[in-house]
N, C-alpha and C positions, 0 to 999 in steps of 0.2 A: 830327289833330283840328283844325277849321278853328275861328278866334274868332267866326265866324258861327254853327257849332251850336252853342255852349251860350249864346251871349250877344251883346248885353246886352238885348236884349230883355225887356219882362215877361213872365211870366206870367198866365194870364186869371185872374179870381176861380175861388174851386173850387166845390163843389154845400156847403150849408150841412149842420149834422148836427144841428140843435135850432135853440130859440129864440136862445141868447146868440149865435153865429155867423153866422145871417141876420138877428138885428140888426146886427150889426158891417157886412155883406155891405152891405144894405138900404143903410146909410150913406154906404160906398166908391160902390156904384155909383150912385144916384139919392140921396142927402144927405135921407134918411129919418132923422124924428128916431129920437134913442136913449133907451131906456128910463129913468128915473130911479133905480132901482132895478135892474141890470142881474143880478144874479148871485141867482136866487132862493137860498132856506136850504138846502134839500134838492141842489144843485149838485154831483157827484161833479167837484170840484176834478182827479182824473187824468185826466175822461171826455173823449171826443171833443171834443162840443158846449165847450165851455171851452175846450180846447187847442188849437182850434183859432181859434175865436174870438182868442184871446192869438197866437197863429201871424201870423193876419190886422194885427193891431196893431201885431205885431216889423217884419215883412216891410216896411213901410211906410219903414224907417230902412236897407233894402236895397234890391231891384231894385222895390220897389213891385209894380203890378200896373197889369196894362191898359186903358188908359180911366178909368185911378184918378185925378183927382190930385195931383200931389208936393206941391201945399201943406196936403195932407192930414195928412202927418206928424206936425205939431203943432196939429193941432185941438185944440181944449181939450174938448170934449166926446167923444172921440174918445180922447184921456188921460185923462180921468176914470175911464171905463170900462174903457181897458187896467190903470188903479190897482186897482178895486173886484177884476178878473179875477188879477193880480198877485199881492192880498192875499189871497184865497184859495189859491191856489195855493201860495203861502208857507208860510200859514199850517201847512195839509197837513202839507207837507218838513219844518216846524219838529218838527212831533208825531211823524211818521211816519220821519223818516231819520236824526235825532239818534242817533249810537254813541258817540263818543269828546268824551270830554272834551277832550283835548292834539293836538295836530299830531302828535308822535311815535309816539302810539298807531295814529293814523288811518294813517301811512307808514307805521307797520312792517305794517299789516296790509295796505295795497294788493302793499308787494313779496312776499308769500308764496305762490308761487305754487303750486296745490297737485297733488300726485302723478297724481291720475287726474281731471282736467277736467270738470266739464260745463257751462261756457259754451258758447255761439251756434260760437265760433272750434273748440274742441278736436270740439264734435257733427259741425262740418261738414268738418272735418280726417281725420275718421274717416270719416263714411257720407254726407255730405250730398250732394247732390244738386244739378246744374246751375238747374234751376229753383227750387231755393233761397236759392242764390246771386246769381240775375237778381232775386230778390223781394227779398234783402235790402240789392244794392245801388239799387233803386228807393228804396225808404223812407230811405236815406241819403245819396240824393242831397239830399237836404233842408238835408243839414248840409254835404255834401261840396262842393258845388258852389260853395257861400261858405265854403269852410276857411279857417279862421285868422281868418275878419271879425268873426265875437261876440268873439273874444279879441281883438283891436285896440281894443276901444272901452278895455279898462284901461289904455293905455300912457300918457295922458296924466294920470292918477289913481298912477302911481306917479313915482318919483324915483330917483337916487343905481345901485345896483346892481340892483336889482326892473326899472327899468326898461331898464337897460343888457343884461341878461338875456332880459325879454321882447321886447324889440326884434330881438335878436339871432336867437332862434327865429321871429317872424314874418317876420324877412327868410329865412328859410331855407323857413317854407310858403310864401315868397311865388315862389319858383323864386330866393331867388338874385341877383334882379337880371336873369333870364333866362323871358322869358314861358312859352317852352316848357317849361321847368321846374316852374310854378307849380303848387301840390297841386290846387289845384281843376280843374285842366287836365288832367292826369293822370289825375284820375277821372273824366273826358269821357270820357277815350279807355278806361278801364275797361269805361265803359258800352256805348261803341260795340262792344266785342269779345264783350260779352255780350246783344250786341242790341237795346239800350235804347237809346231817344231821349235824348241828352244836353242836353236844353233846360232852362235855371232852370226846376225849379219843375214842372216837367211831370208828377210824380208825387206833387202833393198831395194830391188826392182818394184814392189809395190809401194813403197814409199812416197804421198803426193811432195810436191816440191814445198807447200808450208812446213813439211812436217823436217823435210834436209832441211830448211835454210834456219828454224829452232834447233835442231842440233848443232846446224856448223856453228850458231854463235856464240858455243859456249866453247868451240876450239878455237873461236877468231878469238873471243876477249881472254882466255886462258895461254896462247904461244906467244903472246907478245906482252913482252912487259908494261910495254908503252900505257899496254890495254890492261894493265892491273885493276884500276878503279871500278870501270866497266864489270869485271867478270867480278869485283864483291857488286858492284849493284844488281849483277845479276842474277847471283847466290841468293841475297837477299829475295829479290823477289820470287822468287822458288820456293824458298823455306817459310817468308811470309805467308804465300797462301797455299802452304800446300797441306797442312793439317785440317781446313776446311773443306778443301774440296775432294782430299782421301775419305773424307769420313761421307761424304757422299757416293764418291765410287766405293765402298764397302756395301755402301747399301744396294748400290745397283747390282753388285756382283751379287748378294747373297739374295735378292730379288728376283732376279734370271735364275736364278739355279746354278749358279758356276761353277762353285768348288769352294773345298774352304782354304785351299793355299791361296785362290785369289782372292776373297776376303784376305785373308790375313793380313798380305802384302800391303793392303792401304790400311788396313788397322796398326800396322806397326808404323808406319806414315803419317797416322793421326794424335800419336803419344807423341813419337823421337821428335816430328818437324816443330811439334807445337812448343817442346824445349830449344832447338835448334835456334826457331825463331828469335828468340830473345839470344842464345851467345850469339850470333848474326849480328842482331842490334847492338846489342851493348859489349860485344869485345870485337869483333872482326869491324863491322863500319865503323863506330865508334874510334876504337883505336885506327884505325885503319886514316882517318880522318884527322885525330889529335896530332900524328903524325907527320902528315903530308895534306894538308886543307886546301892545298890548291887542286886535289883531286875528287871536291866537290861533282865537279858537273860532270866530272867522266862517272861517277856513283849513278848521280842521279839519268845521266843516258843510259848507262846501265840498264837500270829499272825501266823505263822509258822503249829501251830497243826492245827488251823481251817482253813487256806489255803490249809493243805492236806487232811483232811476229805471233806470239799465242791466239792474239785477236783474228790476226789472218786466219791462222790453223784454225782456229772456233768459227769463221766461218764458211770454211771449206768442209770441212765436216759437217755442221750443222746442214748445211743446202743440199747436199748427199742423201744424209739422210732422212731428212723429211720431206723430200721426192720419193725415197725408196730407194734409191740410187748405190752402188760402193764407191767409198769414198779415197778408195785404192786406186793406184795406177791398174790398167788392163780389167783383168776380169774378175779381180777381186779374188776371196779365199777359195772359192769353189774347187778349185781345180788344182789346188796345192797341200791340203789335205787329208789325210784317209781317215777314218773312223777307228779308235782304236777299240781295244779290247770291250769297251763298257758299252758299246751301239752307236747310235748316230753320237754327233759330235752339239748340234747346233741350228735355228731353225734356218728357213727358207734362204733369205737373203737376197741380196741380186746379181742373178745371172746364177744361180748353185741349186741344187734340187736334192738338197741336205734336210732332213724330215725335223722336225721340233722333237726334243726328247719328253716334253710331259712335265708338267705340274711337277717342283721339286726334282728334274731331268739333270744332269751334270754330265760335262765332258770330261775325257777320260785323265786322269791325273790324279797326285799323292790327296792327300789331306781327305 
């Protein structure tokens, strides 16, 4: 996977889905004023039109966008409006995803993992389906392709052990010290095996709106210090279960046929995270906590906000797909596409007339 396909280029602006995000759009590309009142009453705070809008805003403190520009970032009008979209969206998670009172509640309930599954990981472990797979690493490319970068913004917002800890797991997503290494590179070459274009950003437009409002909240609880507690409960919860359920998506991928950089990708997810997990617990919350203990409950919302948004995303996918349905905005992968060098890509799908490659079949990519 060459550092010319995924990067560093922008991405282009994407097609807007309401008023709040072709005002945002309107702005980036021709500096169209913005509304004084942006977020009307009636604003479903999870929907597209908002998340994506807030999407547009975050991106801005990353690869930006094309024709955008970069001293866009801190427009003050431009922050006003990522604030009003923010405070909604907060607000939301505050009513809506509040469980546990304690830290040790919210952990003991992340580690139990239970008997008969039905997360995204154990559906597609058992029956899922190649072009399920392609759809679900589209929509996370969003997050994948800047792993580790929303969690970087808190290393300077901690101290002592918290940050000795989170330093130490970011140099580990970050390859190492070894570019070939790096997680975000890794699911380049993911994508390349499963036929997907691996360019930043290349699958916003398909992105359902669970899947932006899981991204935006690792750059709500990451720009704001305020929200430091939050983005380690967040961390945490990621790293808690993400060695369980990589080693499921391993199986799925190498089940379908996929490739083996996509295996790989969650087999190095199933080692690193299963170490991460514990410097998580025992140096970053931990210290993080000995430190400053009145940042208990922002840990534990932490945990809390992204166990409710995932749950969303788990069931917007899951109803998708076992309809038969894409679980994409529009018309799904069909028609963005080609088959590369090795034949078809992937089977049928919905709305695509893309052939199944066969018993042991792989899309086209390294490994």
């Amino acid at each position: 996977m060459s550092d010319t396909a995924m990067g560093p280029r922008a991405p282009a602006l994407p097609k807007p889905r309401g008023r709040l995000s072709e005002a945002v759009i309107g702005r980036l590309r021709q500096g169209t004023p913005l509304p004084a009142s942006p977020v009307p009453a009636g604003c479903d705070p999870y929907g597209g039109d908002l998340q994506l809008a807030l999407y547009l805003c975050y991106e801005l403190h990353y690869r930006g966008f094309a024709g955008v520009d970069p001293g866009l970032e801190w427009e003050p009008e431009l922050l006003r409006v990522r604030r009003d979209l923010e405070d909604r969206f907060l607000a939301a998670l505050r009513s809506d995803a509040t469980r546990h009172e304690g830290v040790d509640e919210a952990v003991t309930a992340l580690l139990a993992e239970p008997a008969h599954g039905v997360s995204v990981s154990h559906y597609l472990r058992r029956e899922g389906e190649l072009w399920q797979l392609r759809e679900l690493a589209a929509q996370r490319s969003l997050y994948h392709l800047k792993e580790a970068d929303p969690h970087a913004w808190v290393l300077p917002r901690l101290w002592g052990r918290a940050k000795a800890g989170m330093a130490a797991v970011e140099f580990d997503e970050y390859g190492g010290g070894r570019a070939e290494r790096i997680h975000a590179r890794l699911f380049a070459a993911l994508m390349a095996d499963l036929g997907l274009d691996p360019a930043y950003g290349r699958y916003l437009d398909q992105a359902p709106a669970p899947m932006l409002a899981a991204v935006n909240l690792m750059s709500l609880f990451g720009l704001h210090r305020a929200l430091r507690g939050c983005l380690v409960g967040h961390f945490a919860t990621v790293e808690i279960t993400s060695s369980p359920a990589s080693r499921r998506m391993a199986e799925a991928m190498r089940r379908t046929g996929a490739g083996s950089a996509a295996a790989y990708f969650y087999d190095e997810h199933v080692e690193a995270d299963a170490v991460h997990e514990q410097v998580v617990r025992r140096e970053v919350m931990a210290g993080l906590l000995e430190e400053e203990p009145d940042l208990a409950a922002d840990v534990a919302f932490g945990v809390d906000a992204t166990v409710h948004l995932d749950e969303r995303l788990e069931r917007h996918l899951l109803a998708a797909w076992r309809e038969g349905r894409t679980s994409l905005e529009g018309a799904g992968l069909a028609d963005l596409t080609e088959p590369g060098p090795g034949g078809d890509l992937t089977g049928p799908g919905p709305g695509g007339d893309l052939t199944d490659p066969g018993p042991g079949g792989r899309g086209r990519g390294r490994g």
